[in-house]
Structures are given as structure tokens and as C-alpha cells.
C-alpha positions as a Python dict, from the first residue, in 0.01 Angstrom:
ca = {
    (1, 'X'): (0, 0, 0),
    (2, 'X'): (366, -150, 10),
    (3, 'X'): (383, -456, 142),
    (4, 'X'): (740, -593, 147),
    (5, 'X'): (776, -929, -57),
    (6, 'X'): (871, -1257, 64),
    (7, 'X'): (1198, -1354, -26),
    (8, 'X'): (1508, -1627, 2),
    (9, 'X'): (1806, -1442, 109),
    (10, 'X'): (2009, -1775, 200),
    (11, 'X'): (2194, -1955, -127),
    (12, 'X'): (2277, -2332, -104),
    (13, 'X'): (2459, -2528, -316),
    (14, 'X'): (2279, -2753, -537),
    (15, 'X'): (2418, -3058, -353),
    (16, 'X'): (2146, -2954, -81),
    (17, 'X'): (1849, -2956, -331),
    (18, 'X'): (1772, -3389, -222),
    (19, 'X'): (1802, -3227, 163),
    (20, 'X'): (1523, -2975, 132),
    (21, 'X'): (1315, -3205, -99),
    (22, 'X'): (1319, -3465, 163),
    (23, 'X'): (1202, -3211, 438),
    (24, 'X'): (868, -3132, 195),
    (25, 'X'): (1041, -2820, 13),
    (26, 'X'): (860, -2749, -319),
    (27, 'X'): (1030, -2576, -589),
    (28, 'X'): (990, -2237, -831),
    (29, 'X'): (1184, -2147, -1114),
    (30, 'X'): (1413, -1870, -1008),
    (31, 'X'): (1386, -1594, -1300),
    (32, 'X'): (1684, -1366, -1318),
    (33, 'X'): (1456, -1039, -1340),
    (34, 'X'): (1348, -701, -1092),
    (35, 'X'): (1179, -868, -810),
    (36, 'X'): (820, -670, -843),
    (37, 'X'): (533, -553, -573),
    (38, 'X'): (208, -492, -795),
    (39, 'X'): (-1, -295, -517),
    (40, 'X'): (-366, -267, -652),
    (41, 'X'): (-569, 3, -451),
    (42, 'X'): (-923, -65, -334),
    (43, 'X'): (-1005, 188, -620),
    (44, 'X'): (-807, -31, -859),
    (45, 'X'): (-514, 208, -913),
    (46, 'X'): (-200, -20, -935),
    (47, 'X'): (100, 30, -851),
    (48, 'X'): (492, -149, -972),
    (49, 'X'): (794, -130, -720),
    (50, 'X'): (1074, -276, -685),
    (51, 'X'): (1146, -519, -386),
    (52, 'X'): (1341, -196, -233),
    (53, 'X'): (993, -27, -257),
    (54, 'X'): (1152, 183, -570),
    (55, 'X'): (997, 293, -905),
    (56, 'X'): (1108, 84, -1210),
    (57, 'X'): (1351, 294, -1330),
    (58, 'X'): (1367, 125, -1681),
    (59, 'X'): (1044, -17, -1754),
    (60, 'X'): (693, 95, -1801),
    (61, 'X'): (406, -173, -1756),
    (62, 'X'): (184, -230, -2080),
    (63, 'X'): (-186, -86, -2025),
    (64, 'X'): (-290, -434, -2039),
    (65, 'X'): (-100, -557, -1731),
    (66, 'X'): (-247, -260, -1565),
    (67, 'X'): (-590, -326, -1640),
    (68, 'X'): (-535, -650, -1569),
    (69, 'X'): (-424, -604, -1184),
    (70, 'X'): (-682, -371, -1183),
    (71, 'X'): (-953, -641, -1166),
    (72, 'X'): (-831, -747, -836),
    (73, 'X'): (-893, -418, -615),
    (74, 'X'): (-711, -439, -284),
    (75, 'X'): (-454, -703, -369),
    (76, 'X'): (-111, -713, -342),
    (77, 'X'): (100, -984, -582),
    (78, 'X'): (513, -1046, -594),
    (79, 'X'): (628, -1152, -904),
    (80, 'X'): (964, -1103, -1117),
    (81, 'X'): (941, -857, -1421),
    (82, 'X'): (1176, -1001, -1737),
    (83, 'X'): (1222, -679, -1931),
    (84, 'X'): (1600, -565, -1889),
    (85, 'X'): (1821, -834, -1852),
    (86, 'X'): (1725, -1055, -2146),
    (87, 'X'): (1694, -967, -2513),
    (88, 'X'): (1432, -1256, -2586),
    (89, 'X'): (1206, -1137, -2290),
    (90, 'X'): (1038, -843, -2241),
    (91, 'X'): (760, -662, -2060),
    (92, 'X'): (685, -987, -1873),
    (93, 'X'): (603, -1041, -1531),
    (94, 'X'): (604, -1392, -1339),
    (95, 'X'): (373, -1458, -1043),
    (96, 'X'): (452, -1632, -793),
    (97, 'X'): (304, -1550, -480),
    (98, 'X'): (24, -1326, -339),
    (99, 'X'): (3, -1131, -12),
    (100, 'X'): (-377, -931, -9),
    (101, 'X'): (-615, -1086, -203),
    (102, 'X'): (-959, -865, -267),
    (103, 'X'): (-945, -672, 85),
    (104, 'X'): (-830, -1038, 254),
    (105, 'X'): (-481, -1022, 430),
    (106, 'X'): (-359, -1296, 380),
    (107, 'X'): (-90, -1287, 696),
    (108, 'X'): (-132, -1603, 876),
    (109, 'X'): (-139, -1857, 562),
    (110, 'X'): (85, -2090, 459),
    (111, 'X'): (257, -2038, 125),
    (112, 'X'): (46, -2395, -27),
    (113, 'X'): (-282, -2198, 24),
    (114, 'X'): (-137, -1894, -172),
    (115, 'X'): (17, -2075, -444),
    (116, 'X'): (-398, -2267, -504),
    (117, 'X'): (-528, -1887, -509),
    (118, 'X'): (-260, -1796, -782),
    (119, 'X'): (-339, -2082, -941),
    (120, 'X'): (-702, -1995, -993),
    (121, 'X'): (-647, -1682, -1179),
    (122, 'X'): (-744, -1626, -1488),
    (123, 'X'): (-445, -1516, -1682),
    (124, 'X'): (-527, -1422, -2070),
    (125, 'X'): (-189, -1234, -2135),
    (126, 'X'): (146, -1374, -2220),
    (127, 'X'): (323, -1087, -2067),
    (128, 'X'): (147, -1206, -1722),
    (129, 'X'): (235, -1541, -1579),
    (130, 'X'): (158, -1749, -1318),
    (131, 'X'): (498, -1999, -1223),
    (132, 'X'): (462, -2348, -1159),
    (133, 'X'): (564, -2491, -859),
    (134, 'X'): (707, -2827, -848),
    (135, 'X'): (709, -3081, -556),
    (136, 'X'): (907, -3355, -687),
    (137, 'X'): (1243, -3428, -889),
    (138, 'X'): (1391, -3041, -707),
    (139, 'X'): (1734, -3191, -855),
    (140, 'X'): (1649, -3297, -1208),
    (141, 'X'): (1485, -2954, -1236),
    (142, 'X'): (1738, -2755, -1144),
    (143, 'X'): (2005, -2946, -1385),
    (144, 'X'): (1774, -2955, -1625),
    (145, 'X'): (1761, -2580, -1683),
    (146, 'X'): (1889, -2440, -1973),
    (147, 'X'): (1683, -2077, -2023),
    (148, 'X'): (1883, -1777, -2003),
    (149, 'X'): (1577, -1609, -1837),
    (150, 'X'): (1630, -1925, -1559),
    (151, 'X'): (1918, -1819, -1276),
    (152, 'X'): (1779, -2084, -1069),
    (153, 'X'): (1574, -2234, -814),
    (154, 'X'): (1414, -2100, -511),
    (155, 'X'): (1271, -2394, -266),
    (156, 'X'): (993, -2268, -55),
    (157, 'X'): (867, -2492, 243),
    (158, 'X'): (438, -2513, 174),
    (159, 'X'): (393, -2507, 513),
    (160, 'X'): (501, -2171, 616),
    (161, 'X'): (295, -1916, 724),
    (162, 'X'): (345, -1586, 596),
    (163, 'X'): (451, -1296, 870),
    (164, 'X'): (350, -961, 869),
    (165, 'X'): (483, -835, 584),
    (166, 'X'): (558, -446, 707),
    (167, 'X'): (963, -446, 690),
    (168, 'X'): (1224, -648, 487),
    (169, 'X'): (1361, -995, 592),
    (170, 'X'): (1053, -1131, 796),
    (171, 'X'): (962, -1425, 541),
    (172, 'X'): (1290, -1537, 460),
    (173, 'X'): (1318, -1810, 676),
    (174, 'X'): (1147, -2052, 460),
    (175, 'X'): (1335, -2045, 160),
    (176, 'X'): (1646, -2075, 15),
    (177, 'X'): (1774, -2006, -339),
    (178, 'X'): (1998, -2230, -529),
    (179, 'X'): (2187, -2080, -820),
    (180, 'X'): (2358, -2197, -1184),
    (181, 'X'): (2703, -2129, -1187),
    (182, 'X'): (2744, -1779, -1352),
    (183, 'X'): (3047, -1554, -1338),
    (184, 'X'): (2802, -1269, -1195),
    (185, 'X'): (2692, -1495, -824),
    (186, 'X'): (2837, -1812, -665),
    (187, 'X'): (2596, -2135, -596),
}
């Protein structure tokens, strides 16, 4: 099952970040990665596409991270997969939100009741990661990053409910990314 993944299509300049922040906005590192849809079947089969509902075309997940999703049948998780775009990080994949959670759709919640249920999972693997969301000092984090891996911030409003998540561009009214100046994007 494809479900297509939430995500900030709007980029602000970081001279908005105090704007959002005061409006309740919480924050998630922004990893410069494939945006990734880890489908697990009721059977446990799991699935890895890209945010255009693609196969990876340069990665192959570990048998771990497999078995891993596995133990969630009927669940659907977005995350961003560091493998090709960074020497120092490979084969790693950051959670950060969750759309079907054992058989549950979870359609109708708001994003701070997704991030708790990420938050409760067990995650024994460094190559599977959970990202911390931040709901205070947006500004201070974003100048304070310095991790190649790290192309910025996305700011996510907790009290959004997710939409129906059967065609691109329905949950992207409750974000916005904010960029670091890089020759490849603007803010």
C-alpha cells in the first residue's frame, strides 16, 4: 500500500523561523537524503519507495531494517534514507512521521499524536532512527547546525490533522522548510 508522504513544499527564509515558533510550530531536523515510504503489508512484507512512489534506484535496505519494519504489519512510516549523498552516512533511515500504524489509519490525527507513537518505538539499530522534534529555540537550532547530513529545518504545526493521504500535496499545508544557504537551493 502507497500512501503518499506528508511533506513541506513551501521554503521560508530563516528570518521567519521566530514567526512560526510564536504560532506553536515545532521543529525537525531537515536531512538532505531520498524522502522514503516504508509500506509494511499485513503479512509483514515491506516495501521502500521513494516520495514519487519509485524504487530506490541506488540503495538496497539491510535485512535488518527489513525485519525490523516487519514487526509492525500493516504500517506505513515516512522517513529520509542517508545513503547517497553523504560519504559519512550510509544505509540509514530517519523517522519522522507515521501514517498506518498496526491496521489503524491514522487519517484524522494531528501530527503531536504521531510524533508520541514514533516516539514509543523500540529502535535497536543505528541504521534506523527516530528524529527529535524540538518545540523551543526553532532559531538557535537552525544556526546552530553544522552536519553535512543537516540541509535544514522543516517546522511542522502539532496541531494538524493529517488528510487522506491518496495523492501528492494534500498535507503540505502545515509545514514549511527552511534551508542553509547552499549553492544547490536558495533559503
Amino acid at each position: 500500500m502507497y500512501l503518499w508522504p506528508p511533506r513541506p513544499e513551501k521554503a521560508i527564509p530563516a528570518s521567519l523561523i521566530r514567526s512560526f515558533e510564536a504560532r506553536g510550530f515545532v521543529g525537525q531536523r531537515k536531512k538532505n537524503g531520498t524522502l522514503q515510504v516504508i509500506s509494511v503489508a499485513a503479512d509483514g512484507g515491506v516495501v521502500f519507495r521513494t516520495r514519487r512512489n519509485e524504487p530506490n534506484k541506488a540503495w538496497t535496505p539491510l535485512p535488518d531494517m527489513g525485519k525490523y519494519f516487519a514487526s509492525f504489519p500493516d504500517s506505513v512510516f515516512i522517513g529520509e534514507l542517508l545513503h547517497s549523498k553523504h560519504a559519512s552516512v550510509k544505509n540509514t533511515i530517519f523517522l519522522f512521521d507515521v501514517l498506518r500504524y498496526l491496521g489503524a489509519d491514522l487519517v484524522g490525527t494531528v501530527l503531536r499524536e504521531r510524533l508520541d507513537l514514533l516516539k514509543k518505538l523500540h529502535v535497536l539499530s543505528p541504521n534506523i532512527q527516530i528524529l527529535e522534534t524540538y518545540d523551543k529555540d526553532l532559531t538557535g537550532l537552525f544556526h546552530s547546525l553544522s552536519e553535512p547530513t543537516d540541509e535544514g529545518l522543516v517546522l511542522k504545526d502539532p496541531k494538524a490533522t493529517l488528510r487522506d493521504c491518496k495523492r501528492d500535496g494534500l498535507n503540505t499545508g502545515w509545514q514549511v522548510k527552511v534551508r542553509r544557504p547552499h549553492k544547490n537551493y536558495g533559503f
